[in-house]
N, C-alpha and C positions, 0 to 999 in steps of 0.2 A: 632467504625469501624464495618461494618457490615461482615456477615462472606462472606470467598471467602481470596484469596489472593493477598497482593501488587505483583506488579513483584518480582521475583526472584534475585533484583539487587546485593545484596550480593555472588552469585555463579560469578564463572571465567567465562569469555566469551570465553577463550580457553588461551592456554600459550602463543601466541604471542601479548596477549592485553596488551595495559599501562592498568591496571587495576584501577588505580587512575584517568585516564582520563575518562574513562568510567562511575565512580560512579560520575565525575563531572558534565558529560555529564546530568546523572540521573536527578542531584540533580538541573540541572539549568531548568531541562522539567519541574520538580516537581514545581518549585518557581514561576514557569506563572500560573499554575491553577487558581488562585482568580482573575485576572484581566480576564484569557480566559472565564471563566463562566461569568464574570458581562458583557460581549462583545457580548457573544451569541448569544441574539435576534437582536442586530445588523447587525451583521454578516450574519444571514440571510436575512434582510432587503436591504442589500447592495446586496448580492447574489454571494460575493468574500467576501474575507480573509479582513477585515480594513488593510490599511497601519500600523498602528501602532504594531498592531500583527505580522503583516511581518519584522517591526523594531525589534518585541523580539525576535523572533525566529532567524532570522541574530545575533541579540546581544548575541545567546544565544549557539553561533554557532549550530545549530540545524544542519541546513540544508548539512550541510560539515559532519554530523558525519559518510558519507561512503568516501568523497574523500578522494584520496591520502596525503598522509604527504607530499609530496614532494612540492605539492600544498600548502600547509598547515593547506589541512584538519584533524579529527582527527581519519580514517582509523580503525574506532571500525568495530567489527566481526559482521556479518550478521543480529544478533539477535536484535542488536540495534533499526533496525525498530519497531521489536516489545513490545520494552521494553517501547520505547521513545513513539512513537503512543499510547503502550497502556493505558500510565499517562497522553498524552494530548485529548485521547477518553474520562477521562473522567469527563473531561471540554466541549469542544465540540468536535462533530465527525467532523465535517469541517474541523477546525482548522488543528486536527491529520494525517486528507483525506490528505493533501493540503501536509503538512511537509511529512509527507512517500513516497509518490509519488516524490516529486520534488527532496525529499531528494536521494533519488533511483536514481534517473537521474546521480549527480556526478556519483556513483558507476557505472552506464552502460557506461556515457565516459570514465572513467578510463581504459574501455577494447576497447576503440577503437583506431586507428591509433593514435601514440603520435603527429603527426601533425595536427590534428582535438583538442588533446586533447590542444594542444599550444594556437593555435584559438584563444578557446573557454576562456581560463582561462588566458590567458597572459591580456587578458583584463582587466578582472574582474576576480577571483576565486572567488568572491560573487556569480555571477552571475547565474540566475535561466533558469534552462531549462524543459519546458512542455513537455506532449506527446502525442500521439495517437495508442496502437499499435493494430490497428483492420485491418488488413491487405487487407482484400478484396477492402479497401474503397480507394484505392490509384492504380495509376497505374505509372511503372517506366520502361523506355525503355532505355536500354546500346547507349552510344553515346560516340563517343572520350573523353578521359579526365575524364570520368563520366556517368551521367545518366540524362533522363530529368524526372522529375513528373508532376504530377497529379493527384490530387483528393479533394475529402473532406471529412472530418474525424471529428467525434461527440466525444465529452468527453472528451478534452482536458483540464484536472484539471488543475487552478489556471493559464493559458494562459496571461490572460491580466498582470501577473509580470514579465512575462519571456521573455529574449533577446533570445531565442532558443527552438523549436523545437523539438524532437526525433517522425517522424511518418514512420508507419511501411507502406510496399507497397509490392506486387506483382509485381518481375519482369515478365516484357511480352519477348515473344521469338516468332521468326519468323518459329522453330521448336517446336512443340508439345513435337517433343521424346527428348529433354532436359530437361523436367520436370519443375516442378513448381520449381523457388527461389524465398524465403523471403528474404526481407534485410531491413534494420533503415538506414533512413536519418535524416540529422540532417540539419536541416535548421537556418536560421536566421530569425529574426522576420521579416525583410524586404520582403521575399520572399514569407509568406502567408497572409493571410487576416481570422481576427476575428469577427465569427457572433453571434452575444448575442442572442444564444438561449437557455440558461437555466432558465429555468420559469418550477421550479420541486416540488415536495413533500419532498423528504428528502435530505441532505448536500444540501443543499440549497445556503449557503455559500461559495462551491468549484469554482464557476465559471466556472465550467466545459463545458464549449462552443463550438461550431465548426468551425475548421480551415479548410481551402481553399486553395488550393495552383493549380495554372495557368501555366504549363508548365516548373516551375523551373528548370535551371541546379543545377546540386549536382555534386561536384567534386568527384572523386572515394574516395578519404581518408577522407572524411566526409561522408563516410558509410562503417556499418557492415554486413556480412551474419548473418543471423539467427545462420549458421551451426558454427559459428565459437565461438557463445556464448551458445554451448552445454553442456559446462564442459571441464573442461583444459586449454592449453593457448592460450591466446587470441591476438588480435593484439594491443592491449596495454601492452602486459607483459614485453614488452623491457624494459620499466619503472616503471612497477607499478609489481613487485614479488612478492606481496602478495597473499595467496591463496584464499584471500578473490575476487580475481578481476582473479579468475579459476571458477567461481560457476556456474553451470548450468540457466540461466538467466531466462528462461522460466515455470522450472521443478517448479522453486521456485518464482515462480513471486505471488503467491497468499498469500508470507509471506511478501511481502513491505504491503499491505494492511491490512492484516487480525488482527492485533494490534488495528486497528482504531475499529473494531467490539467488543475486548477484552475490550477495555476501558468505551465503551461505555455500554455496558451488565455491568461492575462493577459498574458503576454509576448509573444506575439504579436498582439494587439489594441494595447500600448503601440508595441510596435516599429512596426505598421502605421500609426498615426496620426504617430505621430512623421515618419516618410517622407512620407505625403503631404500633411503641413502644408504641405511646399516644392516639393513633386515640380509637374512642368510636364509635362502630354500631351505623349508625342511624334509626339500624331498633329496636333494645331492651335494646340500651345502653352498650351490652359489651364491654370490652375490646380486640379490633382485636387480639391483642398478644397472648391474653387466646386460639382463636382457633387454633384447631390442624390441622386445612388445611392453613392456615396461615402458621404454622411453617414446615407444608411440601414442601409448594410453596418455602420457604424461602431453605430449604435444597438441592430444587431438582433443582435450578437455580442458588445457590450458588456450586454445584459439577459439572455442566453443564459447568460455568463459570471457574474454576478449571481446571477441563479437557482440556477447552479448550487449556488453557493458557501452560499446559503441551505438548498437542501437540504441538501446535504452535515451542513454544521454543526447543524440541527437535528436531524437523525438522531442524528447523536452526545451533542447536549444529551438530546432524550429517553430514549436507551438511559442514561444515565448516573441521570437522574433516576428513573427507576422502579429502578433499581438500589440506588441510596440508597432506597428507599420499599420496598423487600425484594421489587418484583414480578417475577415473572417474564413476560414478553413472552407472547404468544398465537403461533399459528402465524400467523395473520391479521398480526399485525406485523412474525414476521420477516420473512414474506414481502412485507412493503411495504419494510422494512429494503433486502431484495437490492432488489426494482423501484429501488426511487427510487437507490440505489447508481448502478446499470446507467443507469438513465435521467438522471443528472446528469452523468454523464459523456461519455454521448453526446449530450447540449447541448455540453459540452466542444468537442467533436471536431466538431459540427458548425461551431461558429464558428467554430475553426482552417481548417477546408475551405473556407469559405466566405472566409474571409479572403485564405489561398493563391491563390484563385481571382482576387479581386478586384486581384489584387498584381502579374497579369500574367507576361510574361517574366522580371523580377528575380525571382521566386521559385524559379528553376529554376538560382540560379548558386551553385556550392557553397560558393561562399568567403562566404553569405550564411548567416543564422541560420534564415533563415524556413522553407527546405526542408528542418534539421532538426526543426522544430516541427510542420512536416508530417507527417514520417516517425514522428516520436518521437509525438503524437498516435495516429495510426493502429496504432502497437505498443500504446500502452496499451492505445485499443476494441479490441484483440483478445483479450484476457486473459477468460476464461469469465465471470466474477464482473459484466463488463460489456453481455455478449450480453443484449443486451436481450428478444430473441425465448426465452430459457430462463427469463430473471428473471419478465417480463411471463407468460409461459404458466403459470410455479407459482401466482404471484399469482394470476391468475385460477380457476388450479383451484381453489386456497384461496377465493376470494371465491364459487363458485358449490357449496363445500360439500365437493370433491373431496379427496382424502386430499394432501398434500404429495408431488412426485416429488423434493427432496431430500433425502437419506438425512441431510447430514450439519446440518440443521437441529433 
């Protein structure tokens, strides 16, 4: 094992966790690895998740590990994502993409209208729901009953599995001095249309497409305000009182993901070390291991990776615990929330670079794993929730007094 460490799965995820459901939870992510790696280059070939991998992960209840019990999912504490994501980063980052994201979705129903939440899961409680929450891309006008939409919207992970929707929109107003509202609709497949446009460099595999949607009605109770998933209760609490389904949605939106970049940075520090235990210069014959920038790349990507994993995780511990303690967050925290989000994963990414680097020519040959940990790295730091220079500048605003430039904070 190379250095750096497994997750944390042995610590509590807090006192209200089955604690044995949770290390089962672990232990059934852990027992996919050897088929999700032999899948890999498939998966990217395909450009979506193989069905069979969608069959393990269902089998494996992954995907349920935020819904409700009531439901019969199995309502682990927030951290899950990152624990779960960060053991299937590091087989593939696709794969992990695909599960976090969708897996997040139960959690976000959970806090919506329990007749939305009926809908959806009296159907199926299998059933998978996508998203898009890039809000300018959509436009939504209050009508009786509801709302109509429109728009199109990019990056809809893993779409082509999913019976459902979550895309985010701009309500329009016929007043200016009403101000801007955000709000999540939640569609059925029927209602948008999917365009195969992912043809990418990294997660290649996620299918992350663009959905279209032509004027749809949205009944009022198949959507949420932004403002109502700030922290505290929400319009699913009637049913779901866990403090897990109070959490600031947005504040912490950058921890369903940022697992997927932990796993994958660990896999490529194990993969690197592992190679140049044996590897022999082919410039004098030495032994790589003998040098001593060798073993400082190795320390300084393996503390990089470390770190990360420490922020991440306690981000998630403390949102959960003042959740349980009925507080609601400060703008001061979310806004440390996205920072440290943004800035644990570009440690992430810097180790992987740094690694690629150090790995030479072999890094550059396809039939080799490391050039997709390159790529698939550099896809994740490009996701907004990671831009360091947007996360970093609110914070700061916040820290010097200045009003928040996140609306959906």
């Amino acid at each position: 094992m190379a250095p750096g460490r497994e997750p944390s799965t042995g610590q509590p995820t807090g006192p209200d966790t089955d604690e044995r459901a949770y290390a089962a939870m672990i232990a059934s992510a852990r027992a996919l690895l050897p088929q999700l790696r032999e899948r890999a280059a498939r998966t990217e070939e395909l450009r979506h998740l193989p069905p069979e991998t969608e069959r393990d992960l269902h089998d494996a209840g992954l995907f349920r590990m935020l819904q409700p019990k009531r439901i019969g999912g199995a309502e682990l504490d927030y951290v899950a994502l990152i624990d779960c994501a960060g053991l299937l980063g590091q087989a593939d980052a696709s794969v992990a993409w695909n599960l976090a994201n969708l897996a997040s979705h139960h959690w976000m129903l959970g806090m919506f209208e329990p007749k939305a939440q009926d809908l959806v899961w009296s159907k199926d409680p299998d059933t998978l729901i996508a998203s898009s929450f890039i809000f300018p891309a959509g436009r939504a006008t209050k009508v009786e009953g509801g709302y109509r939409l429109h728009g199109s919207w990019p990056f809809s992970s893993g779409v082509a599995s999913c019976a459902w929707n979550m895309l985010a929109s701009i309500v329009s107003s016929d007043d200016e001095a009403d101000g801007i509202e955000y709000r999540i609709f939640l569609l059925p497949k029927s209602d948008y249309k999917i365009l195969d446009t992912w043809n990418v460099a990294g997660l290649r595999g996620t299918g992350s497409c663009d959905v279209e949607v032509r004027e749809a009605f949205v009944p009022d109770h198949m959507t949420v305000a932004v403002g109502d998933l700030a922290g505290g209760r929400t319009p699913g609490s009637k049913v779901n009182p866990n403090p897990l389904y109070t959490l600031p949605v947005f504040s912490l939106f950058p921890y369903v993901l940022s697992g997927v970049a932990l796993g994958n940075a660990q896999a490529c520090l194990d993969d690197y070390v592992e190679v140049v235990r044996h590897r022999i210069s082919t410039y004098n014959r030495a032994k790589l291991s003998d040098f001593q920038s060798t073993q400082v790349k190795i320390a300084e990507a393996s503390a990089k990776i470390d770190a990360a994993r420490l922020i991440m995780r306690s981000a998630c511990a403390d949102a959960m615990e003042d959740a349980r303690h009925g507080r609601n967050p400060s703008m001061a925290i979310k806004t440390r929330y996205r920072r440290d989000g943004a800035f644990s994963v570009n440690l992430c990414t810097d180790a992987v670079s740094m690694l690629f680097a150090a790995s030479g020519a072999r890094g550059l040959f396809t039939t080799g794993v490391l050039q997709r940990q390159f790529r698939d790295a550099h896809a994740i730091n490009s996701h907004l929730a990671f831009n360091f220079d947007a996360a970093g500048t609110n914070y700061g605003r916040v820290a010097l007094g200045l009003p928040s430039e996140n609306l959906t904070l």
